[in-house]
PAGU-474007 format. One record per atom (N, C-alpha, C, O): atom name; residue in three letters; residue number from 1; x, y negated, z negated. Coordinates in Angstrom, 3 decimals. Each point is the difference from the previous one (the first is absolute). Layout:
# residues N
+-------+--------+-----+----------+----------+----------+
: atome : residu : num :        u :        v :        w :
+-------+--------+-----+----------+----------+----------+
:    CA :    ala : NUM :        X :        Y :        Z :
...
+-------+--------+-----+----------+----------+----------+
This chain:
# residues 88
+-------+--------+-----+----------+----------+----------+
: atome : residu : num :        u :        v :        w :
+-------+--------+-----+----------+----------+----------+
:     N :    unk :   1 :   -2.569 :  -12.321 :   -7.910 :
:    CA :    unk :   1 :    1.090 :   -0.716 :    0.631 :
:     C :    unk :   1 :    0.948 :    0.973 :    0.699 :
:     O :    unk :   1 :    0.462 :   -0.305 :    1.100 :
:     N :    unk :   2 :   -0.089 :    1.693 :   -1.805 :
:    CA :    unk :   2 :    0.992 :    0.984 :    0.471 :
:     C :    unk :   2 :   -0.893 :    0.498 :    1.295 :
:     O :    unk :   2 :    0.465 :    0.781 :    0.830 :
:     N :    unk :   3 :   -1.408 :   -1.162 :   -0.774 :
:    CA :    unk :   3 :   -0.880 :    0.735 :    0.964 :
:     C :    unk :   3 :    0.119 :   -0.769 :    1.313 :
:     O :    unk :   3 :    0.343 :    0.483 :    1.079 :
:     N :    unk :   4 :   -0.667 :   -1.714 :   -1.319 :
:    CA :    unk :   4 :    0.237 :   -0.791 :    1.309 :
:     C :    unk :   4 :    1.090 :   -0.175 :    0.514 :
:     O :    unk :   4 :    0.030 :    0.046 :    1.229 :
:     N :    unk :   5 :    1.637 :   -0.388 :   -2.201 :
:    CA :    unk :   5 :    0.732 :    0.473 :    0.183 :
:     C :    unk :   5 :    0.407 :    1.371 :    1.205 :
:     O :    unk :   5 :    0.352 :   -0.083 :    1.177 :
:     N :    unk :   6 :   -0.537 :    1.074 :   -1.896 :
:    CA :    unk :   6 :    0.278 :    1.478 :    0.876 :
:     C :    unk :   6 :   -0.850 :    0.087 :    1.493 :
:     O :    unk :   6 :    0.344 :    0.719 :    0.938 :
:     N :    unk :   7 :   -1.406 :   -1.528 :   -0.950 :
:    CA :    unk :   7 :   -0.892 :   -0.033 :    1.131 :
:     C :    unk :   7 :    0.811 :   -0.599 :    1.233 :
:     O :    unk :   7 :    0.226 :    0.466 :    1.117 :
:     N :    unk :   8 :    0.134 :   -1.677 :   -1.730 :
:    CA :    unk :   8 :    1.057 :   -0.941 :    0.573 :
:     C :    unk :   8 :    1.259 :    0.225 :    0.817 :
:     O :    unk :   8 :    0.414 :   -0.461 :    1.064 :
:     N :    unk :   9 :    0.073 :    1.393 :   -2.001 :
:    CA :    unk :   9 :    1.349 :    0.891 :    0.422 :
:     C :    unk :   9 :   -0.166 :    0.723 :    0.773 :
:     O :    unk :   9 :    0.542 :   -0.025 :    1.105 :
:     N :    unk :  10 :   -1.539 :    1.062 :   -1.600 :
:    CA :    unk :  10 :   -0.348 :    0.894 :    1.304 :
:     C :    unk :  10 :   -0.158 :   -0.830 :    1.337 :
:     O :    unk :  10 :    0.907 :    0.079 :    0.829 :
:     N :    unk :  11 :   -1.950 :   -0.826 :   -0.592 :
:    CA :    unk :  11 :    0.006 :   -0.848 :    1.242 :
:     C :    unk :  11 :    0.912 :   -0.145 :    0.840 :
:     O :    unk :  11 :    0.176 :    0.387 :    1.155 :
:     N :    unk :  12 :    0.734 :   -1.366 :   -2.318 :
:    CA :    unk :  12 :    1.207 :   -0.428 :    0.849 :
:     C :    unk :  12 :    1.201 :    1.341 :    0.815 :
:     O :    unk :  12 :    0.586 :    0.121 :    1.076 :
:     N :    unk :  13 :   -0.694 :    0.521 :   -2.118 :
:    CA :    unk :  13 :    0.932 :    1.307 :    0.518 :
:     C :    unk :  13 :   -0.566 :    0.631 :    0.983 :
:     O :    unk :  13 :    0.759 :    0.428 :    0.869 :
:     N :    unk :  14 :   -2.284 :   -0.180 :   -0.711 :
:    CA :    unk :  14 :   -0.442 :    0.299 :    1.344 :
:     C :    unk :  14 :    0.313 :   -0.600 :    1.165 :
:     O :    unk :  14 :    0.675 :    0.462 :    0.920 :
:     N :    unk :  15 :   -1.294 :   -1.704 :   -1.019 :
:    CA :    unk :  15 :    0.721 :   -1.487 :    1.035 :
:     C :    unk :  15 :    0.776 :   -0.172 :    0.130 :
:     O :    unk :  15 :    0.025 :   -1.150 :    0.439 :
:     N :    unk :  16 :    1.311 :    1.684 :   -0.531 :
:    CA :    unk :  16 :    1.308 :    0.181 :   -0.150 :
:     C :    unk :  16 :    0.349 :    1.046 :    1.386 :
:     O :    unk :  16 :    0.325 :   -0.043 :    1.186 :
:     N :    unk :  17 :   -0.664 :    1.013 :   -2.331 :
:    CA :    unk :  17 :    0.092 :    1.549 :    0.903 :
:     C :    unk :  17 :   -0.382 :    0.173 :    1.328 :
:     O :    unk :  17 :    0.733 :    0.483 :    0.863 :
:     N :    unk :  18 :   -2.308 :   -1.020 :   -0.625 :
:    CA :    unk :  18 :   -0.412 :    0.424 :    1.089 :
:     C :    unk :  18 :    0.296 :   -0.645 :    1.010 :
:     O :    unk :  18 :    0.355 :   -1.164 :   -0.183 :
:     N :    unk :  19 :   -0.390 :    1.567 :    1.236 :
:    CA :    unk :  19 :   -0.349 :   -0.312 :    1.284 :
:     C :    unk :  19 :   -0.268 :   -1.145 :    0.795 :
:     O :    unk :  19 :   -0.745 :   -0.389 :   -0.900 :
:     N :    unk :  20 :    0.645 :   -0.624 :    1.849 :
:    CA :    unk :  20 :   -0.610 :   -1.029 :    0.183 :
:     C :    unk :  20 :   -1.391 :    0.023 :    0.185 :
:     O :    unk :  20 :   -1.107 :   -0.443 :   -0.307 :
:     N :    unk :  21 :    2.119 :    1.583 :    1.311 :
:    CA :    unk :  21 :   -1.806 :   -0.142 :    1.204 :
:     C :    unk :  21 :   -0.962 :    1.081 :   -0.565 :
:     O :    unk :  21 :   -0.990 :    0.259 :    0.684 :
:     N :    unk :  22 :    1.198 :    0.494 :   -2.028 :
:    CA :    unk :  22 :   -1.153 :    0.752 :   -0.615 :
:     C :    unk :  22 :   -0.092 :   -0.555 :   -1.133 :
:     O :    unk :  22 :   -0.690 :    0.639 :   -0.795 :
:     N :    unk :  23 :    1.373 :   -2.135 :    0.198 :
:    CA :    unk :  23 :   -0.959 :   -0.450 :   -1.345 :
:     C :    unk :  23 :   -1.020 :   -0.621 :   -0.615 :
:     O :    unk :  23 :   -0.111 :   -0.455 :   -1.139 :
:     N :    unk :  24 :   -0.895 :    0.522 :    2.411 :
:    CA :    unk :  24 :   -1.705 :    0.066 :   -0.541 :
:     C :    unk :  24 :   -0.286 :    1.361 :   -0.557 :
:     O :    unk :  24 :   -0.612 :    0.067 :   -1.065 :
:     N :    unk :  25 :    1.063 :    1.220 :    1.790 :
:    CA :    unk :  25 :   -0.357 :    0.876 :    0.149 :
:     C :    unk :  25 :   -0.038 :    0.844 :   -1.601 :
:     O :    unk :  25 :   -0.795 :    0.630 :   -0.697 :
:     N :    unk :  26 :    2.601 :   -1.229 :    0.674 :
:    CA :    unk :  26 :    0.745 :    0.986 :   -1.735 :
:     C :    unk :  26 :   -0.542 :   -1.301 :   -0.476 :
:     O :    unk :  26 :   -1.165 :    0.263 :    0.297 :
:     N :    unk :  27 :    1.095 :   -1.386 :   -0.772 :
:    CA :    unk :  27 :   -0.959 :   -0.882 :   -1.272 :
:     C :    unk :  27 :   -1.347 :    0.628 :    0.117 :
:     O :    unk :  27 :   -0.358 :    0.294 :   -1.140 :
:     N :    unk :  28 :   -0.741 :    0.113 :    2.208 :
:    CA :    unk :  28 :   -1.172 :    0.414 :   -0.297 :
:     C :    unk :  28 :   -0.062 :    1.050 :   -0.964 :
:     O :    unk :  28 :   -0.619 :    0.197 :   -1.045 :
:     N :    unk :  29 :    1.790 :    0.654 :    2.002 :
:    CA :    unk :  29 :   -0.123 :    1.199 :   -1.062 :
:     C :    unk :  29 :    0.570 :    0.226 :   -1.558 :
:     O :    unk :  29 :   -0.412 :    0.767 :   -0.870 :
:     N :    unk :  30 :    1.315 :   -1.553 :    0.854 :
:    CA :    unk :  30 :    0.327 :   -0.530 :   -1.515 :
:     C :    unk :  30 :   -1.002 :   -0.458 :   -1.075 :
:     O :    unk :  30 :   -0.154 :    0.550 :   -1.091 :
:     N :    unk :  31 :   -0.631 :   -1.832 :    1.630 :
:    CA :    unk :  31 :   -0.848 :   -0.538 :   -0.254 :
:     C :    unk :  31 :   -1.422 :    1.382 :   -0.907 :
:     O :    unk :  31 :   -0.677 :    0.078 :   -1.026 :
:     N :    unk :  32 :    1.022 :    0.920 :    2.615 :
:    CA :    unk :  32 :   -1.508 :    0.425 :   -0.746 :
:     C :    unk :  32 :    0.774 :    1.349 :   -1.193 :
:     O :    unk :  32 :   -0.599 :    0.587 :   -0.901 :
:     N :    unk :  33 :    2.008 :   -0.424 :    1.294 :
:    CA :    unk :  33 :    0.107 :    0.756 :   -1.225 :
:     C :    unk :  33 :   -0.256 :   -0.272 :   -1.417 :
:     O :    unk :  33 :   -0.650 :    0.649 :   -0.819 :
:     N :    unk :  34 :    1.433 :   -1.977 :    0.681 :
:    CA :    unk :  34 :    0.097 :   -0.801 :   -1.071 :
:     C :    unk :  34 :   -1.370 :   -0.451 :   -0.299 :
:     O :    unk :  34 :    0.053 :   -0.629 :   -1.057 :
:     N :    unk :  35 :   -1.351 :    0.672 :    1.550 :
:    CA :    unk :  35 :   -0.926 :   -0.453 :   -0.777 :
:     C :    unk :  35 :   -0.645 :    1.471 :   -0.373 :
:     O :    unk :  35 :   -0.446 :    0.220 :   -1.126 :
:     N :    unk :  36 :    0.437 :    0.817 :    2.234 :
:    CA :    unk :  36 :    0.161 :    1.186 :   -0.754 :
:     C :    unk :  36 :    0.685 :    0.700 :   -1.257 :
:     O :    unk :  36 :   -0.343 :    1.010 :   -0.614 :
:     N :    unk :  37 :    1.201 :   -1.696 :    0.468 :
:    CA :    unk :  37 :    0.624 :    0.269 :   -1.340 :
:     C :    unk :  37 :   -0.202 :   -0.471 :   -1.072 :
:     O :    unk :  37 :    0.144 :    0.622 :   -1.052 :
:     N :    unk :  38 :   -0.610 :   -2.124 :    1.173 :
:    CA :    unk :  38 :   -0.612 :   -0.842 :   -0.954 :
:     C :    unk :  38 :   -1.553 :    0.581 :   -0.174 :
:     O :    unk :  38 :   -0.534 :   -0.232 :   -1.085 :
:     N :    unk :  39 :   -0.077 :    0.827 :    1.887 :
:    CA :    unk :  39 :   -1.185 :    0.162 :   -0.531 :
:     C :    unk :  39 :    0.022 :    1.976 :   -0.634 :
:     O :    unk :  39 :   -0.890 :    0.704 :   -0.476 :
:     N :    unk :  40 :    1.789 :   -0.539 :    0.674 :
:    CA :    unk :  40 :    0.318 :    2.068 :   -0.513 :
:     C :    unk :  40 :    0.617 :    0.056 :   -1.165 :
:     O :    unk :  40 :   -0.098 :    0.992 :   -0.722 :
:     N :    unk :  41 :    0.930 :   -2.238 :    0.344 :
:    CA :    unk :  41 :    0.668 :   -0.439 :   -0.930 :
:     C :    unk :  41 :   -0.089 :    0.125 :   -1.636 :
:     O :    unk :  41 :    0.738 :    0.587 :   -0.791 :
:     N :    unk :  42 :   -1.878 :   -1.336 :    0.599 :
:    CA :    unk :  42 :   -0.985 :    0.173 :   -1.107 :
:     C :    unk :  42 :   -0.309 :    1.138 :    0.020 :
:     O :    unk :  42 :    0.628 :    0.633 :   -0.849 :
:     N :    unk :  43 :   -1.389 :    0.027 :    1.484 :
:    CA :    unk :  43 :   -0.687 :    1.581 :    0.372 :
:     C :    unk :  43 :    0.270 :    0.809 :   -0.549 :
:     O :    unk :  43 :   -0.608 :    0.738 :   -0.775 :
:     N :    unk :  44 :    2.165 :   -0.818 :    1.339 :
:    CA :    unk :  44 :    0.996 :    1.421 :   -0.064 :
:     C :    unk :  44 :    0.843 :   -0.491 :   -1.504 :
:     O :    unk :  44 :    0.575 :    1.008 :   -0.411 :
:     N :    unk :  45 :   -0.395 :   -1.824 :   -0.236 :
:    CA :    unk :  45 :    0.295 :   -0.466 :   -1.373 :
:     C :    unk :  45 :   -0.761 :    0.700 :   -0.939 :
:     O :    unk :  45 :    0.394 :    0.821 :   -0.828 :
:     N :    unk :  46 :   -1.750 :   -1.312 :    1.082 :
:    CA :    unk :  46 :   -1.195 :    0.501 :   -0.562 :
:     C :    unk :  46 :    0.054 :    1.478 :   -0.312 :
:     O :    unk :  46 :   -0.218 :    0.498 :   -1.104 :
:     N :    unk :  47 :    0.515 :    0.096 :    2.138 :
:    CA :    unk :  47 :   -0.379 :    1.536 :    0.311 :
:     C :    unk :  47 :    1.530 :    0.326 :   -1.320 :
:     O :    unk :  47 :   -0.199 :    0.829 :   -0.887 :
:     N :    unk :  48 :    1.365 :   -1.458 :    0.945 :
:    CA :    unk :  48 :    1.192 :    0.564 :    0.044 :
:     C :    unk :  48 :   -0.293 :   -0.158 :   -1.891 :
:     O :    unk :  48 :    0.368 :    0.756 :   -0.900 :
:     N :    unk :  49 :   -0.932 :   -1.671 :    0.852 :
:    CA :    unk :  49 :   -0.092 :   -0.139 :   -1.506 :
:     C :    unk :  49 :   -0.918 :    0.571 :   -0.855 :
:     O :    unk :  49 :    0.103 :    0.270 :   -1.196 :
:     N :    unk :  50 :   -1.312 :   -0.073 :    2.225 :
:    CA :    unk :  50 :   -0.871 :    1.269 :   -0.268 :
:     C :    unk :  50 :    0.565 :    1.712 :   -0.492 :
:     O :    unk :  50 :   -0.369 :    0.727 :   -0.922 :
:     N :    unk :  51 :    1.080 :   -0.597 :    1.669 :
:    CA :    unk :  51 :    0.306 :    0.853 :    0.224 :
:     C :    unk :  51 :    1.527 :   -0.047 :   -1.306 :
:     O :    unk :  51 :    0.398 :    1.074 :   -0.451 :
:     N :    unk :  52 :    0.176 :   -2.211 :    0.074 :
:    CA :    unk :  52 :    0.993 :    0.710 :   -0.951 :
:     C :    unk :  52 :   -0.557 :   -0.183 :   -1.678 :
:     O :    unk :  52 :    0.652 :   -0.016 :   -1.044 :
:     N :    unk :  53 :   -2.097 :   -0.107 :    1.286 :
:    CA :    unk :  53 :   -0.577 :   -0.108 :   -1.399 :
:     C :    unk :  53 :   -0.371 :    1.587 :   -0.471 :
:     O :    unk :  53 :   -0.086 :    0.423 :   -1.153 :
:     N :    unk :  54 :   -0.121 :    0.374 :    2.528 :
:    CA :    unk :  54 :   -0.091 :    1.407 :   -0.323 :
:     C :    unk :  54 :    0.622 :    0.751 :   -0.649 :
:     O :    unk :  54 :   -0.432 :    0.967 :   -0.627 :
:     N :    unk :  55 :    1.727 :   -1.414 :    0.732 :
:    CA :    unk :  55 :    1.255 :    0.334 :    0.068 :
:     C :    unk :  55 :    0.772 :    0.159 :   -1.195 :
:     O :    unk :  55 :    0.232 :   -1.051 :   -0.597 :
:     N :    unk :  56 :    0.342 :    2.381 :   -0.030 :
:    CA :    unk :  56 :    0.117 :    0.122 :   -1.262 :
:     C :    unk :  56 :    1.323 :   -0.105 :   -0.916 :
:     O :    unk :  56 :    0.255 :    0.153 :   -1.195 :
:     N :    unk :  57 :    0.404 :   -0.467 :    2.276 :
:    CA :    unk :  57 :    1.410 :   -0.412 :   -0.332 :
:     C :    unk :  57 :    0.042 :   -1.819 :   -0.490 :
:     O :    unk :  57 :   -0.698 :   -0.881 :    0.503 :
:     N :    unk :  58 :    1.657 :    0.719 :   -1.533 :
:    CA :    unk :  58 :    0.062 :   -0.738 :   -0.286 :
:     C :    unk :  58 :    0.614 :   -1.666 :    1.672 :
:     O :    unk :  58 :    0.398 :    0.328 :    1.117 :
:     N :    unk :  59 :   -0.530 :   -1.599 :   -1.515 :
:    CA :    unk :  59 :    0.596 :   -0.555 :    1.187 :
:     C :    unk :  59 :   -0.917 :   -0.085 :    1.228 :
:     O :    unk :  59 :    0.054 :   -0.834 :    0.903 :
:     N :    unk :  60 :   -0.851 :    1.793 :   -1.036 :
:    CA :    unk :  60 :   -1.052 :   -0.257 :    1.150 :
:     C :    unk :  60 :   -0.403 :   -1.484 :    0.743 :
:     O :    unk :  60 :   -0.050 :   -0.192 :    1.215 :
:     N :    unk :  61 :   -0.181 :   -0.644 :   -2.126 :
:    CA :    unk :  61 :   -0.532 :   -1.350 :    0.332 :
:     C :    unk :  61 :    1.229 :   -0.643 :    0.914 :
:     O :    unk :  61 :   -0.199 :   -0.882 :    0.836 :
:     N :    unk :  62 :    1.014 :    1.243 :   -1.016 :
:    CA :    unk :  62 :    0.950 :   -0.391 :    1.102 :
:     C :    unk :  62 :    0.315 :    0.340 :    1.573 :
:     O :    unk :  62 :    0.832 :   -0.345 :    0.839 :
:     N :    unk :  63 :   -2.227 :    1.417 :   -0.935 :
:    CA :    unk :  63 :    0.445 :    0.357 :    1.066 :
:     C :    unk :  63 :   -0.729 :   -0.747 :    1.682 :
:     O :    unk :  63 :    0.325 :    0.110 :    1.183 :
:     N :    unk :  64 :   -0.967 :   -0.548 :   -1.618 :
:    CA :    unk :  64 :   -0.323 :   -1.750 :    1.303 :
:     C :    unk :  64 :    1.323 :   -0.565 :   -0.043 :
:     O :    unk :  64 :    0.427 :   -0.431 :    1.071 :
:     N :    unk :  65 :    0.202 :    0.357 :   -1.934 :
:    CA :    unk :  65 :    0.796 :   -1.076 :   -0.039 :
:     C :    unk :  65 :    1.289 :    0.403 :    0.730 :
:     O :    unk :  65 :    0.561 :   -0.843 :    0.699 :
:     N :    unk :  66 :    0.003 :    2.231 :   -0.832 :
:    CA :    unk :  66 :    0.816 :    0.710 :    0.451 :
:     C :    unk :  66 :   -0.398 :    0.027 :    1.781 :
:     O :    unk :  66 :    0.749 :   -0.288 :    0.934 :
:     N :    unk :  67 :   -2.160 :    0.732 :   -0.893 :
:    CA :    unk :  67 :    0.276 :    0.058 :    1.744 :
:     C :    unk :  67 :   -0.129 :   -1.089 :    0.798 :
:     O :    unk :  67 :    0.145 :    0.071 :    1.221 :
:     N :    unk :  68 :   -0.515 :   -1.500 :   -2.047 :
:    CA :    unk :  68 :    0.159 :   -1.290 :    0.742 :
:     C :    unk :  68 :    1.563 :   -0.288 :   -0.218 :
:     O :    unk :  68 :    0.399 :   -0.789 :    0.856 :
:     N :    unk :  69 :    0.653 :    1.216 :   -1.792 :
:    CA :    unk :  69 :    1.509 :    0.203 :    0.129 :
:     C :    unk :  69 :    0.504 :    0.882 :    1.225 :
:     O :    unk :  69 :    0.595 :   -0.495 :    0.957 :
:     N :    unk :  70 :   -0.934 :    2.053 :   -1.095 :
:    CA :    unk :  70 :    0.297 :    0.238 :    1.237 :
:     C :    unk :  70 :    0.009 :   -0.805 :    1.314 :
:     O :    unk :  70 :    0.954 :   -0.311 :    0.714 :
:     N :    unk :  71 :   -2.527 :    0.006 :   -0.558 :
:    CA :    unk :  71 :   -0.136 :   -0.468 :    1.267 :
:     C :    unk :  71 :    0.827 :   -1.338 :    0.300 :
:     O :    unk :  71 :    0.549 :   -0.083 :    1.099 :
:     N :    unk :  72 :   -0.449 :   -0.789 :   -1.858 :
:    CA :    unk :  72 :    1.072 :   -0.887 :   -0.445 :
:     C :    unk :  72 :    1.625 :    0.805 :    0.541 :
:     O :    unk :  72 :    0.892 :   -0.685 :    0.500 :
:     N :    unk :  73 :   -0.792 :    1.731 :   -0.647 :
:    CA :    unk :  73 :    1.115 :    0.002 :    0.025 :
:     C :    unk :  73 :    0.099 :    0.835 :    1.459 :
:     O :    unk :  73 :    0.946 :   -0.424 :    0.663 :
:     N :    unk :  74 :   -1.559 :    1.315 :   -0.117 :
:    CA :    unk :  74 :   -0.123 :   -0.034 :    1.634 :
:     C :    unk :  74 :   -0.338 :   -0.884 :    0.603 :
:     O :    unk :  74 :    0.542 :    0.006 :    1.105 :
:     N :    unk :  75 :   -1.386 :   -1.056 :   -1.299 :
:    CA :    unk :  75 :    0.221 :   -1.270 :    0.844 :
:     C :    unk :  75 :    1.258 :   -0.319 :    0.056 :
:     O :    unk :  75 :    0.469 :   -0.074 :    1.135 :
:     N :    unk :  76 :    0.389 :   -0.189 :   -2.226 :
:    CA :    unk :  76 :    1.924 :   -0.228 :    0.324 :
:     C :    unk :  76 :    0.199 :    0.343 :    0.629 :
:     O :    unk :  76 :    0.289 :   -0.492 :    1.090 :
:     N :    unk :  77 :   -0.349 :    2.048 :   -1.568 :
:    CA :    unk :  77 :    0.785 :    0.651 :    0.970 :
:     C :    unk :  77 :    0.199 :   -0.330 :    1.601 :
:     O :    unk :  77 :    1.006 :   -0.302 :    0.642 :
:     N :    unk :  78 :   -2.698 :    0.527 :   -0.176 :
:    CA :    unk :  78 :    0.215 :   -0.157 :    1.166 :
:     C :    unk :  78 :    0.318 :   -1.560 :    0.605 :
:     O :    unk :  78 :    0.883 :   -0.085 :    0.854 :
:     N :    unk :  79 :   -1.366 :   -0.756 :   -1.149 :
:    CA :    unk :  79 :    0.547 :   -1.353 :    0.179 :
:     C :    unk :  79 :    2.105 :    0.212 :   -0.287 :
:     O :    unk :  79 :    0.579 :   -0.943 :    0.538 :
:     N :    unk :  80 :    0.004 :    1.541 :   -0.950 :
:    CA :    unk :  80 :    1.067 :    0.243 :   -0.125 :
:     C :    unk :  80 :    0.772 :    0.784 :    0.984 :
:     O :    unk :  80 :    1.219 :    0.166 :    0.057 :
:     N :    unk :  81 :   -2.336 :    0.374 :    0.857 :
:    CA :    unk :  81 :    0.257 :    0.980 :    0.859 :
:     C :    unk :  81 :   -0.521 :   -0.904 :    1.738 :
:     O :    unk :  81 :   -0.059 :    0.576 :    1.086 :
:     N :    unk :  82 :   -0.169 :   -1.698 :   -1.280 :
:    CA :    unk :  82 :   -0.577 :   -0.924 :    1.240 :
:     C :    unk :  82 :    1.849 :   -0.556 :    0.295 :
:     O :    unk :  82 :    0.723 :   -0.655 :   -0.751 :
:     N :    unk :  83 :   -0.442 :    1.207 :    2.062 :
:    CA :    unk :  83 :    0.991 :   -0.408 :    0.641 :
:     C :    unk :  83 :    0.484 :   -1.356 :   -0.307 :
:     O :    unk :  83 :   -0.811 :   -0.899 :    0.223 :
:     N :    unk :  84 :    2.440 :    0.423 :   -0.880 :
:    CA :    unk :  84 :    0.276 :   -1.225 :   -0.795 :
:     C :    unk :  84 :    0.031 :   -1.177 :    1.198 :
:     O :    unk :  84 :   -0.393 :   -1.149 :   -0.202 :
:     N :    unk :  85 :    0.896 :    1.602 :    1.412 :
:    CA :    unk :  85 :   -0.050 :   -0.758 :    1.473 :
:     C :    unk :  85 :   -1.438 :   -0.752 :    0.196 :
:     O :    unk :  85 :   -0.118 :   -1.224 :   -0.052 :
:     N :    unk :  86 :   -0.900 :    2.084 :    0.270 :
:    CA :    unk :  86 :   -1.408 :   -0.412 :   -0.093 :
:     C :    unk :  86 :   -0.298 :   -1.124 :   -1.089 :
:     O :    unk :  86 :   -0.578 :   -1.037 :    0.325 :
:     N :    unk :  87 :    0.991 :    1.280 :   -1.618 :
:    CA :    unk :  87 :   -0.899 :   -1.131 :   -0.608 :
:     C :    unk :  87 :    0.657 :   -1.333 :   -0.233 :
:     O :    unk :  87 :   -0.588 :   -1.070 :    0.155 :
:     N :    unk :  88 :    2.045 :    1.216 :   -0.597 :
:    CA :    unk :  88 :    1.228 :   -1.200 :    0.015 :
:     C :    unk :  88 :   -0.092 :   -0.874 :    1.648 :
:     O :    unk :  88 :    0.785 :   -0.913 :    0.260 :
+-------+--------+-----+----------+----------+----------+
């Protein structure tokens, strides 16, 4: 649900932002990021959790969880950083 959600948002904030006369152009390319991401998604989880089972410090298993927070939290950012004129 948080997923379709955020998909959603993103959209609209694109469709917002862009352009008239280039928004086939920025939705295509949105479009193919976002299914690029949905399909690297899993992947790179995979890999991230792989990789903190090696790992000899205690807390490890958290660490998927931590860089889907980060990234969570540079998406803000920059959505925080999209001119307030543009989207209001």
């Amino acid at each position: 649900m948080a997923g379709c959600t955020t998909f959603t948002a993103c959209m609209v904030i694109v469709n917002v932002v862009a352009p008239r006369d280039s928004m086939g152009a920025v939705n295509g390319v949105g479009q193919t990021i976002a299914a690029f991401v949905r399909a690297a998604g899993p992947a790179m989880a995979g890999v991230l959790w792989s990789a903190s089972l090696g790992l000899a410090w205690g807390g490890h298993e958290f660490l998927p969880f931590s860089a889907a927070a980060v990234a969570a939290l540079v998406t803000q950012v920059l959505y925080l950083c999209i001119n307030n004129d543009v989207v209001a």
